[in-house]
BALOBA-1460 file (C-alpha; in Angstrom, 3 decimals):
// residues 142
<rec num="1" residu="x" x="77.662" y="9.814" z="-42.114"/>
<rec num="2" residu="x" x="77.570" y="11.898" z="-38.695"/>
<rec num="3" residu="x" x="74.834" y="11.748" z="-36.128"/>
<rec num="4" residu="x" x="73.411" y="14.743" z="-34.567"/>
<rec num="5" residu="x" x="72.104" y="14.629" z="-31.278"/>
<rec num="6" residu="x" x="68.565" y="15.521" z="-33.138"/>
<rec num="7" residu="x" x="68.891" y="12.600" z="-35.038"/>
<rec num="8" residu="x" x="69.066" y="10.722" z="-31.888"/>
<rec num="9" residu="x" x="66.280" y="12.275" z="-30.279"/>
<rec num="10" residu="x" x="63.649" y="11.205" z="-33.408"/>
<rec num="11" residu="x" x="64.816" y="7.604" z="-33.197"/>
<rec num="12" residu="x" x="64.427" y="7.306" z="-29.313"/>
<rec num="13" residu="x" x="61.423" y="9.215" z="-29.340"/>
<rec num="14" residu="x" x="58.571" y="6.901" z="-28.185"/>
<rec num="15" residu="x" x="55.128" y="7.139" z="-29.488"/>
<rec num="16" residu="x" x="52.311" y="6.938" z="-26.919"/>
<rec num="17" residu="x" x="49.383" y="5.524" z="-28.278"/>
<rec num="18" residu="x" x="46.218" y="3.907" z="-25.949"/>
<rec num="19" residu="x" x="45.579" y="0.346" z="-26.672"/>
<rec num="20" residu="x" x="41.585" y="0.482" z="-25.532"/>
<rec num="21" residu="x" x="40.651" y="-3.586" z="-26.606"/>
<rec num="22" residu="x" x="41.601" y="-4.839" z="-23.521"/>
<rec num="23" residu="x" x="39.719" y="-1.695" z="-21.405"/>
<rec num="24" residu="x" x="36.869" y="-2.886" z="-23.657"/>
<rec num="25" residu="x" x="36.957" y="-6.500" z="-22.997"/>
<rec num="26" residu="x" x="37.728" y="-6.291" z="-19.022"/>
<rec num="27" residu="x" x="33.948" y="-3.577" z="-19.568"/>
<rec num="28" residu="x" x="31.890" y="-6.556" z="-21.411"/>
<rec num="29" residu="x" x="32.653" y="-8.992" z="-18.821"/>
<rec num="30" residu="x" x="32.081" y="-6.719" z="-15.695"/>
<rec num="31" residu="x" x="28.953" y="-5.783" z="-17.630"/>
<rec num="32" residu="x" x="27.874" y="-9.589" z="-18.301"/>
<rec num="33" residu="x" x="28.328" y="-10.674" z="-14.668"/>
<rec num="34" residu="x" x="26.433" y="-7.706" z="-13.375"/>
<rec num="35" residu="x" x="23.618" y="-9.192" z="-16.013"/>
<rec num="36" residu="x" x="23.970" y="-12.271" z="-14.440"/>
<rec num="37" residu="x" x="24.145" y="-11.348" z="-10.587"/>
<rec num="38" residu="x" x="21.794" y="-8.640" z="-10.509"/>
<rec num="39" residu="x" x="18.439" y="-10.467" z="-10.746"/>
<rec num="40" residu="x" x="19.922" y="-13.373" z="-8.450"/>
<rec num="41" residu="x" x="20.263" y="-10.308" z="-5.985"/>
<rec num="42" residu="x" x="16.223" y="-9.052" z="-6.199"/>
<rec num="43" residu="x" x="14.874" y="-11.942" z="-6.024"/>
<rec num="44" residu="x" x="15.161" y="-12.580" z="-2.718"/>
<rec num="45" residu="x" x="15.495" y="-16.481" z="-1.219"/>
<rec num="46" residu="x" x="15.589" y="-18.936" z="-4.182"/>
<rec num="47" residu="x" x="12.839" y="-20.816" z="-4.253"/>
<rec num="48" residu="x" x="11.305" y="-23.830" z="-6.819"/>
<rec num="49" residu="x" x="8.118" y="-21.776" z="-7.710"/>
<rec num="50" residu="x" x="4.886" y="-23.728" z="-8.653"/>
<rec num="51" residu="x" x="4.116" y="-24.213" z="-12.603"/>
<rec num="52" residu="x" x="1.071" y="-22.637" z="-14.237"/>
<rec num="53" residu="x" x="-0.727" y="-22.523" z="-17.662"/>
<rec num="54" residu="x" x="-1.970" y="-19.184" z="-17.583"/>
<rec num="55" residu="x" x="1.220" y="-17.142" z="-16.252"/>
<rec num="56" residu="x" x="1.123" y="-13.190" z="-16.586"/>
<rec num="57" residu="x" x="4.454" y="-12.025" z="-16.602"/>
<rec num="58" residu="x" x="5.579" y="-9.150" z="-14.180"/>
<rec num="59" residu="x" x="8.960" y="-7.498" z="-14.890"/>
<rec num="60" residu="x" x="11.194" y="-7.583" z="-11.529"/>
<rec num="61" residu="x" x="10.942" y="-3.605" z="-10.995"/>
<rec num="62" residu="x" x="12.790" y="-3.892" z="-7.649"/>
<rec num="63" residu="x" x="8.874" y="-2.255" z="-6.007"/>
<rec num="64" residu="x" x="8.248" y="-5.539" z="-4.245"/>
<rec num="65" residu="x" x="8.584" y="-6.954" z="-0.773"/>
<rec num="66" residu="x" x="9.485" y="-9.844" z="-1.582"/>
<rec num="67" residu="x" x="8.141" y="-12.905" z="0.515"/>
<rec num="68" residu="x" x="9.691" y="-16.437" z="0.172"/>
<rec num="69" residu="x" x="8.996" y="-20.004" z="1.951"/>
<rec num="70" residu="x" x="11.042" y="-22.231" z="1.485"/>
<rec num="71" residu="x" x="10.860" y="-26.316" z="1.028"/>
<rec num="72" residu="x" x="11.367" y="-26.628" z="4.911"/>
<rec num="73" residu="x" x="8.854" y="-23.892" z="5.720"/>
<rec num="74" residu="x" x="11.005" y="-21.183" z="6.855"/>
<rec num="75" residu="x" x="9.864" y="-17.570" z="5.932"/>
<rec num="76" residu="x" x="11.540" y="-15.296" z="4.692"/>
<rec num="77" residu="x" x="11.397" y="-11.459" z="4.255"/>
<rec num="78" residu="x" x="13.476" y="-10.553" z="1.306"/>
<rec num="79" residu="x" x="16.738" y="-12.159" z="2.159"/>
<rec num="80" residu="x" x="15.916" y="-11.770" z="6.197"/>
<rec num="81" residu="x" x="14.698" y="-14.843" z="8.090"/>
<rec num="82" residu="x" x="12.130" y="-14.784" z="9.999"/>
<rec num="83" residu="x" x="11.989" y="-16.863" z="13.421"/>
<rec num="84" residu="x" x="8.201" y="-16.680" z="13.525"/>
<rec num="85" residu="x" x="5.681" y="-16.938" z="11.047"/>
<rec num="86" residu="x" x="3.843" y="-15.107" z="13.648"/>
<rec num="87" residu="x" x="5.821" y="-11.740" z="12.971"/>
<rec num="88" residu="x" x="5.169" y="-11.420" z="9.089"/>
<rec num="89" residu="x" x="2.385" y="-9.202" z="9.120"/>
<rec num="90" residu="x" x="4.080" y="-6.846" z="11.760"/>
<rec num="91" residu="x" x="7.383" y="-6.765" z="9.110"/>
<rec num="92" residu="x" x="5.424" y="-6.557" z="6.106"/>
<rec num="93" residu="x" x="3.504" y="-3.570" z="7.591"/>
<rec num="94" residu="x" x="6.896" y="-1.810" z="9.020"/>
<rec num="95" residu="x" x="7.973" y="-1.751" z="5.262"/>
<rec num="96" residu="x" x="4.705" y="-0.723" z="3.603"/>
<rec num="97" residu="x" x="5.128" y="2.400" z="5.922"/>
<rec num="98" residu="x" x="8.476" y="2.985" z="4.504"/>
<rec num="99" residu="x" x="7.721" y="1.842" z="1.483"/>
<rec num="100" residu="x" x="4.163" y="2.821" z="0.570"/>
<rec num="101" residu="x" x="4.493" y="2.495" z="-3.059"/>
<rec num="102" residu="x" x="5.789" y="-1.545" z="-3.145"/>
<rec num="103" residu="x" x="3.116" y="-4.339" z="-3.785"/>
<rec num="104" residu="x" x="3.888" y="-7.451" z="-1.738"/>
<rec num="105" residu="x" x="5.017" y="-10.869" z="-3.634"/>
<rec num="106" residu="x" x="4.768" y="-14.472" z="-2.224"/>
<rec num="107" residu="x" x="7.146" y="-16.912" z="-3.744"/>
<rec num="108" residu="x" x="5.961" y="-20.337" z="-2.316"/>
<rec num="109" residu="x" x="8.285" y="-23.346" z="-2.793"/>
<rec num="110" residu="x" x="6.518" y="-26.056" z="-4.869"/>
<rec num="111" residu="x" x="7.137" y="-28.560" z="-1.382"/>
<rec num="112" residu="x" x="6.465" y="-26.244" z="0.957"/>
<rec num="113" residu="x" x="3.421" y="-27.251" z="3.046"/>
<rec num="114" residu="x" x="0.014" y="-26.132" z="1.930"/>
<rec num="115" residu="x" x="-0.471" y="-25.063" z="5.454"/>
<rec num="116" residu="x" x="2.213" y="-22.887" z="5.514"/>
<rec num="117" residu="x" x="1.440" y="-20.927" z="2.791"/>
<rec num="118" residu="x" x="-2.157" y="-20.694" z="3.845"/>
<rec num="119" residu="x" x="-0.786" y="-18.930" z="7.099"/>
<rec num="120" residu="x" x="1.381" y="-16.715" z="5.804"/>
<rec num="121" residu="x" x="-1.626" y="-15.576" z="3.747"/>
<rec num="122" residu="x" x="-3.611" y="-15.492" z="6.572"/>
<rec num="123" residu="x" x="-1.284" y="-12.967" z="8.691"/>
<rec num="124" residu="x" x="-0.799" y="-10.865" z="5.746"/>
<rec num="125" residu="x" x="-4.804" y="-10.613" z="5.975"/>
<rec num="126" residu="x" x="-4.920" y="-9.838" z="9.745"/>
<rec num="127" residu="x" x="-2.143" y="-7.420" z="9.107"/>
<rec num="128" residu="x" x="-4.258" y="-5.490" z="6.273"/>
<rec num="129" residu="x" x="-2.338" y="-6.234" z="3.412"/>
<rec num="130" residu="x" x="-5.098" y="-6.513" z="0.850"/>
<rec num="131" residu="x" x="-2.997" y="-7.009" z="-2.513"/>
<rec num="132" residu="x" x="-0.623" y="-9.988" z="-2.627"/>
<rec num="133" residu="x" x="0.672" y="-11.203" z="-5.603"/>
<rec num="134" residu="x" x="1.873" y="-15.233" z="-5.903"/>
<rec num="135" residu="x" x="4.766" y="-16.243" z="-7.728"/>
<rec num="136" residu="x" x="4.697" y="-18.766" z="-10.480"/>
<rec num="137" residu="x" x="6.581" y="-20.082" z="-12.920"/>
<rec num="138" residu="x" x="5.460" y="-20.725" z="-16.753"/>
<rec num="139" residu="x" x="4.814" y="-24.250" z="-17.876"/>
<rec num="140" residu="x" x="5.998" y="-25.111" z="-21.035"/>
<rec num="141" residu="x" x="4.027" y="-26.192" z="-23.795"/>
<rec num="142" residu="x" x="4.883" y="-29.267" z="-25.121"/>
């Protein structure tokens, strides 16, 4: 049998075909960490947030300042510290004027000091904030 060369050029012809399922897996997981991370991100300081019966549940809409003190009683302003509690109602009222449409949130840690949180309340008063809403968690029904 003889060869042409265009015989040669079918058989060493290569086909070029995509091979998507690992594009697709490599997506999922990028997609499943970004699940993960995300609300870690807006929520600020992690905090161990009191336990009530009657919890209303707020969707995290990214339109809060968030407010968080901690077990130790520092304060914090989303994820900025601040040195004195003394200075919260002159931050919170810097971002409500660039941010006139956010609502503020206070997290308070379940050991934080009750004095504490009554403070921080009581500058966001002075300072004119009107609205606060506190941060709970839901307690489970047993």
């Amino acid at each position: 049998m003889i060869r042409t060369q265009h015989d040669e050029r079918q058989r060493l012809e290569v086909k070029a075909d995509i091979n998507v399922t690992p594009l697709v897996d490599v997506v999922l997981v990028l997609l499943i960490i970004f699940m993960v991370v995300t609300p870690l991100i807006a929520s600020g300081v992690a905090v161990d947030l009191p336990r009530t019966a009657h919890h209303s549940r707020k969707p995290d809409d990214g339109r809060d300042i968030i407010i968080s003190v901690t077990a130790d009683d520092r304060v914090y302003v989303g994820t900025r510290a601040l040195l004195r509690l003394e200075d919260l109602g002159s931050v919170i009222n810097a971002e409500q004027r660039k941010f006139p449409d956010k609502s503020v949130f206070l997290k308070g840690d379940t050991r934080a000091r009750f004095g504490t949180m009554r403070r921080a309340m009581q500058t966001l008063r002075e300072a004119g904030v009107s609205d606060v809403v506190m941060g709970t968690e839901e307690q489970i029904k047993k």
